[in-house]
N, C-alpha and C positions, 0 to 999 in steps of 0.2 A: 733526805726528803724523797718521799714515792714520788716518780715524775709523771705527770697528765698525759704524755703521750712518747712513746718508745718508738725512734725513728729506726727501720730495718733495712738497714742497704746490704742486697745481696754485690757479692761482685767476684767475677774471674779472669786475669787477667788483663783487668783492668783498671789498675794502679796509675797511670796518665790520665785518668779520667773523673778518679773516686775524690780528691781533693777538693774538682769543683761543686762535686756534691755534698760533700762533709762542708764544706763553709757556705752553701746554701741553707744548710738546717743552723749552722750558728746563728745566723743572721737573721731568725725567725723572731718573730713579735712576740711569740706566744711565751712566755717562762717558761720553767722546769720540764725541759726535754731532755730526752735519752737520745743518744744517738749508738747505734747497735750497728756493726757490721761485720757481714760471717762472708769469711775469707772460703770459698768451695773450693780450696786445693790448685790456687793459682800457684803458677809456675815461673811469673814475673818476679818485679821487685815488691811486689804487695807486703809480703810479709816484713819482710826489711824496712819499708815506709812506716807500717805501724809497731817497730820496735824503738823508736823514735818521741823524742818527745813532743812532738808536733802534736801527737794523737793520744796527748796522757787523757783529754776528758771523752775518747770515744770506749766503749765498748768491744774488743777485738773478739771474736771469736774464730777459730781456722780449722776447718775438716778436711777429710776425702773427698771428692770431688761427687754430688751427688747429682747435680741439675739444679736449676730454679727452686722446683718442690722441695727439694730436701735445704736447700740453705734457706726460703723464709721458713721452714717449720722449724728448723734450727734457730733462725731469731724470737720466733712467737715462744718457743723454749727458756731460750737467755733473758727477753725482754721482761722489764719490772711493771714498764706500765702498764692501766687499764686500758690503753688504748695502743693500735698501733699507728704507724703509716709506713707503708711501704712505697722505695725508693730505688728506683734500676741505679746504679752506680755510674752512668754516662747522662745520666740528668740532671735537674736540679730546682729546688723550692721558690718560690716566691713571695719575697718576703710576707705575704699577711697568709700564705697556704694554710698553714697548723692551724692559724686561729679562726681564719674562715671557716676549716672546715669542723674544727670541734664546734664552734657558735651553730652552726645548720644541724649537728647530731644533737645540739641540746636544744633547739628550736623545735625539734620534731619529735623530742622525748624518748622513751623507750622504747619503741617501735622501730624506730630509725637506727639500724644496726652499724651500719656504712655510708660512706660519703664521697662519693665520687666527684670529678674534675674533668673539662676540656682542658687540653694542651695547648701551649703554643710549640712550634719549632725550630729546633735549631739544625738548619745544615752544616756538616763541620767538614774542611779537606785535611787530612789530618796531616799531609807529606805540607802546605804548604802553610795550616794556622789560619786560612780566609775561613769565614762564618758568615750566616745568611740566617738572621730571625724574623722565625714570621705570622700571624694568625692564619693557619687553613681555614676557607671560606666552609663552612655548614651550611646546611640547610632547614637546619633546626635551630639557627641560632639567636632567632629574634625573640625567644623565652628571656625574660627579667631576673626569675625569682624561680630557685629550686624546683626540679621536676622529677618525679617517682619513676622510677626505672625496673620494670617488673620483669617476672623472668620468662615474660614470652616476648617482651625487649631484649632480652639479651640470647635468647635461642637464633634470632633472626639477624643480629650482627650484633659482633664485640663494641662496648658503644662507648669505652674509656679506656684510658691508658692504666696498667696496675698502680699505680701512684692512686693511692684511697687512704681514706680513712676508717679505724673499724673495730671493733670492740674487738677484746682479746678473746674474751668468755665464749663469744658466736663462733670463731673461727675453731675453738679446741671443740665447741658442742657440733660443728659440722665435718669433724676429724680432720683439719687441716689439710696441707693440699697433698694431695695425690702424687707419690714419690714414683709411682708409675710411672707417669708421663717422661720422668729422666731425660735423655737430650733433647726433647719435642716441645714445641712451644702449646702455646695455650691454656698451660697449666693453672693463668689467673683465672681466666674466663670459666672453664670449670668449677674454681672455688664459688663466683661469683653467681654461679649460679642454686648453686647447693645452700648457697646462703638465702637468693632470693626465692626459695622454696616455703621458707619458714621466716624470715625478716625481711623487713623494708630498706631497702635501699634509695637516697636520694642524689641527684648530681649539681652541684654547683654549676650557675652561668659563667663565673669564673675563672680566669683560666691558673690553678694554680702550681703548674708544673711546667716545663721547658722540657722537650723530651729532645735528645741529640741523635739524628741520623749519621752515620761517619762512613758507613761502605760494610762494614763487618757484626751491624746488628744482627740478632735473632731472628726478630722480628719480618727480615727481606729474604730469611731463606725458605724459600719454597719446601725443600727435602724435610726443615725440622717444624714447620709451618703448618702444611698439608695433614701431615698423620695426625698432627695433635687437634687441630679443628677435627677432624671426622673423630678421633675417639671420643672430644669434648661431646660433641655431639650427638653420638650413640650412647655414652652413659645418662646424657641427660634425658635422652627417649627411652632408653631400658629404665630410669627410676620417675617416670616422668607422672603429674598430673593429672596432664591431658589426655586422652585416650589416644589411640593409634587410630580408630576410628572418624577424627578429625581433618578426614582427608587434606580437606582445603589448608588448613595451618601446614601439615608436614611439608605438602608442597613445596610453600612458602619458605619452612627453612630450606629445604631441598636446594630451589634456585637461589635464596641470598648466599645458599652455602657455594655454589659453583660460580656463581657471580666474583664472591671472598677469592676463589681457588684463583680466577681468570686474572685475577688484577694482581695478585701474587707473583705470577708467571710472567707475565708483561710487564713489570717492574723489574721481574730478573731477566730478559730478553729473550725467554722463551716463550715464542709468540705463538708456535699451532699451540701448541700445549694451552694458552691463554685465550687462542680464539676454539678452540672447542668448549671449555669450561664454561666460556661466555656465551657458546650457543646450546649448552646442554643446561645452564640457572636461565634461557629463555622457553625454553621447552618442555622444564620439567616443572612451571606454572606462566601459560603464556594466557596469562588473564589481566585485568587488570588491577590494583587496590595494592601490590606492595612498594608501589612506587613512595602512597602516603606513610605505610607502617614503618619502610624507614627511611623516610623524611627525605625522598630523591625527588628529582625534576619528573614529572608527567616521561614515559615513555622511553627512562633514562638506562633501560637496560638494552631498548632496541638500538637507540645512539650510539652506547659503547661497543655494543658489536659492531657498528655502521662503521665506527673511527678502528680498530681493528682491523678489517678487514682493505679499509682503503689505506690504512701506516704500512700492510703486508703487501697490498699490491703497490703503490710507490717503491717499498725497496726491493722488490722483485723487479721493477722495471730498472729501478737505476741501477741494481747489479749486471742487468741483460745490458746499459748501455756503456758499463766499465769495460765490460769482456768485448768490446768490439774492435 
């Protein structure tokens, strides 16, 4: 039997992680799923775990090592279903995810290409097994009921985690994702937008994914983090809609983009690096109105520099009073 939706876990290296994923998609409500996952050339026990019969009902597939882009276009290849969802291999589903999100793609018909998700998360210490789950507080979260996500939403900040859901057909008619990108993140965000060029995208109020922070995500590194936002971002102004003429818009990404840069940087402890970024996304639109486009507090960009600037002078001062 064809299955409704072909679940795609990329994964590298990450074989202590991919089990709590694979039995999240067991555990789904929705029937006849595929579970699909393309091993990108780890070097762990991955392969070994799926030569086992633990994993006789998954799908293995195992390559060279190519990046993100190249293992889900590798699963969108493999996968039977007409749908997919994609899965980081350190996350994990919730139990009614699949069928939530297929019910909202047929709720909104053909038009509705993809289905996107808020996260909850998981902090995980990995040397000692303590975890910490939780809802991140939004500011956009007091929406009920599905909200269209367009792609001058998504030029102005990443606004889901890659855990979607998404017709197969769109993604092979938008050429899948970008194998350029290789060790650089951003690679969904790209697709996501290429999609929302030409189809509708909507987002569940939902939360239906756990995403796991451990210390060695992608996601927190700056070096593969940084390039892939700015090229996301310049192919999608080189093939863009909007004219360049639009002063006011480019602005706009301009600073949510250095704003992105600043909290990347300060997440990884490098702070001028994160207080310049943060004064160059307030200068490079120091007006008012993108507080509301994405859905921040009044003023919320002046504050983050304000708390930057006094976290670096605090510990400039308590280093002057170590040395004494």
């Amino acid at each position: 039997m064809t299955p409704i939706i072909s679940v795609i876990i990329p994964t590298y290296n990450y074989g202590r992680f991919i089990r709590h994923a694979i039995d999240s998609v067991r555990r789904q409500t929705l029937a006849s799923v595929q579970i699909v996952v393309v091993d990108d050339g780890s070097t762990d026990n991955t392969a070994e775990m799926f030569a086992t019969t633990e994993f006789v009902d998954v799908k293995y597939v195992r390559q060279d090592n190519k990046g993100l882009a190249g293992a889900r276009n590798t699963g969108i290849a493999t996968a039977d279903g007409e749908h997919v969802f994609f899965l980081d291999a350190d996350d994990a589903l919730h139990e009614k995810a699949l069928e939530t999100a297929l019910q909202c793609m047929n709720d909104h018909g053909v038009d509705c290409a993809m289905v996107a998700c808020r996260p909850a998360v998981r902090v995980l210490n990995v040397e000692t097994g303590e975890e910490r789950v939780f809802e991140p507080e939004e500011f956009n979260q007091q929406c009920s009921e599905p909200v269209e996500v367009l792609w001058r939403d998504l030029m102005l900040a990443s606004r889901f985690p890659p855990s979607v859901l998404v017709r197969r057909d769109v993604l092979r008619s938008c050429g899948g994702f970008d194998e350029s990108f290789s060790r650089m993140g951003c690679e969904d965000r790209d697709m996501w937008l290429r999609v929302a060029r030409h189809h509708r995208i909507w987002m569940v109020p939902q939360r239906l994914v756990t995403v796991t922070f451990h210390g060695s995500n992608m996601s927190g590194s700056p070096e593969k983090q940084v390039p892939g936002i700015r090229k996301c971002l310049d192919k999608a102004r080189a093939d863009s809609a909007m004219p360049w003429w639009h002063l006011g818009f480019w602005m706009r990404v301009r600073s949510s983009f250095h704003c992105t840069v600043a909290m990347l940087y300060w997440d990884a402890g490098a702070l001028h690096q994160a207080l310049g970024h943060q004064l160059k996304g307030l200068l490079s639109y120091p007006f008012p109105g993108l507080s509301g486009e994405l859905k921040r507090p009044h003023l919320w960009r002046v504050r983050r520099l304000w708390v930057m600037v006094r976290e670096m002078a605090i510990g400039r001062a308590s280093q002057r009073g170590g040395g004494k």
